[in-house]
C-alpha positions in Angstrom: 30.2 -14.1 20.8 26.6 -15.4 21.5 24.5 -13.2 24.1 21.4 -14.0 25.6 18.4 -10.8 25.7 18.2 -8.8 29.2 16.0 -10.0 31.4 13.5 -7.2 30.6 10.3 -7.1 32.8 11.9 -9.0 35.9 13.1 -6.3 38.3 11.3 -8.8 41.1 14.7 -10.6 40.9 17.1 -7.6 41.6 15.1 -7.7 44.9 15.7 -11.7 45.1 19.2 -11.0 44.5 19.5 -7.9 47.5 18.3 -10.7 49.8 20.8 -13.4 48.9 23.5 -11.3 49.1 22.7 -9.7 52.4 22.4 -13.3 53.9 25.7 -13.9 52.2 27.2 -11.1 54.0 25.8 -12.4 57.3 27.2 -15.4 56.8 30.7 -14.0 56.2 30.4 -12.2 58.9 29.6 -15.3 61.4 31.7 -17.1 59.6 35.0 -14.8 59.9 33.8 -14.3 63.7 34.3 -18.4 64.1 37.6 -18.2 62.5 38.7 -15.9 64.8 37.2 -17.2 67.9 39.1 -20.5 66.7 42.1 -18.7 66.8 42.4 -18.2 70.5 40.0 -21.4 71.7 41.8 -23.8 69.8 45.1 -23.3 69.1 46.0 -26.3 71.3 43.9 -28.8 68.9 45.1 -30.4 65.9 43.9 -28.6 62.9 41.6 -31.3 61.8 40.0 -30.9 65.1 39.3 -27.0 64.8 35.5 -27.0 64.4 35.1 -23.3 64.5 37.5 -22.8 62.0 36.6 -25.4 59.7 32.8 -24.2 60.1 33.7 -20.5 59.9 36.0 -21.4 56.4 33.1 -23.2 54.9 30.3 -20.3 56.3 32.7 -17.7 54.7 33.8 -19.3 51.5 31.8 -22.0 50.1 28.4 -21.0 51.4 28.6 -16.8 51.1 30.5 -17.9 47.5 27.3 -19.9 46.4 24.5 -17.4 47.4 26.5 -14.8 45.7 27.2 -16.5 42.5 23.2 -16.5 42.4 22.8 -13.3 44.0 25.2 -11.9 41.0 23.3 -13.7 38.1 20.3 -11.8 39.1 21.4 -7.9 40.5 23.3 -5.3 39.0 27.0 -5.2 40.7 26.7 -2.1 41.2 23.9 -2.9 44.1 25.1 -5.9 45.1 29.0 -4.4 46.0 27.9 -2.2 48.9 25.9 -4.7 50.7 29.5 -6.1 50.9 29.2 -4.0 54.2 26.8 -5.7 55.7 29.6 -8.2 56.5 31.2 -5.3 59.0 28.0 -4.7 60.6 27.1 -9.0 61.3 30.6 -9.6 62.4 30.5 -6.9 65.0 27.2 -7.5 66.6 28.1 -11.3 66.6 31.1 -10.5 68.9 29.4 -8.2 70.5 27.2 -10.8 71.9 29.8 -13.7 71.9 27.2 -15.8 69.5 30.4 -17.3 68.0 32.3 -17.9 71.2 34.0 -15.5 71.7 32.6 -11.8 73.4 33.9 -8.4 72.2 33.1 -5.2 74.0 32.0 -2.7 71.3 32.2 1.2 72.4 30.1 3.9 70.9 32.4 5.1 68.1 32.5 1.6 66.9 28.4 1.9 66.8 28.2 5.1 64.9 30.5 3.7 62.3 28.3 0.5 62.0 25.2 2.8 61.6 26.7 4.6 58.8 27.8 1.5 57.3 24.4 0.3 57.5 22.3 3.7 56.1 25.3 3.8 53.4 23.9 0.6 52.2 20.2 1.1 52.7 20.7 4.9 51.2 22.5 3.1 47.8 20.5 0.4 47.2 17.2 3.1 47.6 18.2 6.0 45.7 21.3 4.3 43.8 20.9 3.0 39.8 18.4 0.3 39.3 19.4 -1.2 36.1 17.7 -4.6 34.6 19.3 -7.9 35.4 21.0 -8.6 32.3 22.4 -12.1 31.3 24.0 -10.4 28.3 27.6 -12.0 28.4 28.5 -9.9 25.4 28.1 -6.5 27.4 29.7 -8.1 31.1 33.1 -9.7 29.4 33.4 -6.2 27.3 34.2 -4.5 30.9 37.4 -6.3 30.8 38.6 -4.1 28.1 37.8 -1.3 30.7 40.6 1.2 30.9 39.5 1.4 34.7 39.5 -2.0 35.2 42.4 -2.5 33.7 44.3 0.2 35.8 42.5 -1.4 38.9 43.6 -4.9 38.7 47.3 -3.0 38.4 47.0 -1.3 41.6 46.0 -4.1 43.2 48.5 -5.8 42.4 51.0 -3.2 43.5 49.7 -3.2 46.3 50.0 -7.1 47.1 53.1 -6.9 46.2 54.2 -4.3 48.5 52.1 -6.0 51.5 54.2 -9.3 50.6 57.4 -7.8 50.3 56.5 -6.0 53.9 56.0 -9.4 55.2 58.6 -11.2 53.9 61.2 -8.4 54.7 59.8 -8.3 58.2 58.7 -4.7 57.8 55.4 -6.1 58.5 53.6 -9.1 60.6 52.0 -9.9 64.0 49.4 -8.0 65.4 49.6 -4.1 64.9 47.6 -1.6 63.2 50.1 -1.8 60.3 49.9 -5.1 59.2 46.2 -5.1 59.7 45.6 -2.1 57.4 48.0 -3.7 54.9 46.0 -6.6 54.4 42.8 -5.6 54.6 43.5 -3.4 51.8 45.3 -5.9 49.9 42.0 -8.4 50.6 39.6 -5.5 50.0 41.4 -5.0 46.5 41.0 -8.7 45.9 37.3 -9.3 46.4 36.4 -6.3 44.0 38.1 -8.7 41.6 36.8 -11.3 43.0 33.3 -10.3 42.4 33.7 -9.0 39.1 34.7 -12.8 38.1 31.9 -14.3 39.9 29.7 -11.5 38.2 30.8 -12.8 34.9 30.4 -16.2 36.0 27.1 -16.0 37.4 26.2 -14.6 34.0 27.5 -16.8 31.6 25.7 -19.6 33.5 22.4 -17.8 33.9 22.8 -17.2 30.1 23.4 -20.7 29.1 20.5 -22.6 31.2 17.5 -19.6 30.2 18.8 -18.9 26.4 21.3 -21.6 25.6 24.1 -19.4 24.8 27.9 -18.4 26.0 30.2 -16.0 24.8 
């Protein structure tokens, strides 16, 4: 494999990075608040004619997936996963004010949880590891050989599985607290694999437009 040198004396860009991702996650979040606003305001359009939804699938996927891919090539994963919880915090005040919509009344427990979300993510990305932005794709694609990786992609699938098999067996579906904890942990599983590949990604691209290389 070919590997490009770390991007030593550059820590300016983990900071570039921190902000791309955090308006990534704000744009999730307004983005998954126009989905669901869409879901109750215009049910009786024809899909094509959904403007929240189409908006809030583009906001949440396409745009967020773009500033992250950047976002990825130039931080550390492990500072740019927990300002995946900035999402939480965006989506909530946004219904709390009804900026996409639709209004949602927040009470104070709800608040507490989005301030420790918030000093969580501030406290992490203060006093967590720093490392140097590396476009090494050598040292990123080794990670797959990860014991821990490896036994995490298994239990995520397990536990697709079992949310599918809930589904289709009728176990689970609708709205209940069930079905929503099923597949928010199924999703939540997902996007840690998710960002791992667009880590990689990010990387081997960074690597082959500043050194010319790929694994």
């Amino acid at each position: 494999m070919m590997a490009g040198p770390n991007l030593e004396g550059r820590e300016g860009l983990v900071y570039v990075g921190i902000a791309l991702a955090t308006l990534g996650a704000c744009t999730s979040g307004l983005g998954m608040n126009l989905m669901k606003a869409s879901t109750r305001l215009e049910q009786h359009k024809p899909f094509c004619r959904r403007y929240r939804f189409l908006i809030g699938v583009s906001l949440a996927t396409f745009i967020n997936t773009m500033l992250d891919c950047v976002a990825f090539a130039l931080t550390p994963l492990v500072i740019i996963a927990p300002i995946g919880g900035i999402t939480i915090v965006a989506s909530v005040l946004l219904a709390r004010f009804g900026l996409a919509g639709e209004y949602e009344y927040v009470v104070w427990e709800q608040w507490v949880a989005i301030l420790a979300v918030v000093m969580g993510v501030a406290l992490i990305d203060i006093f967590g590891p720093h490392p140097e932005p590396i476009l090494n794709t050598t040292t990123v694609l080794e990670h797959f050989h990860n014991e821990a990786f490896v036994a995490y992609e298994t239990i995520t699938l397990v536990v697709i599985i079992i949310t599918y098999s809930g589904l289709w067996l009728g176990k689970l579906g609708g709205q209940n607290l069930e079905t929503t904890i099923a597949a928010a942990v199924s999703a939540g599983l997902c996007s840690g694999i998710t960002m791992t590949m667009m880590k990689v990604m990010a990387t081997c691209v960074g690597a082959w437009i500043l050194h010319n290389s790929l694994p």
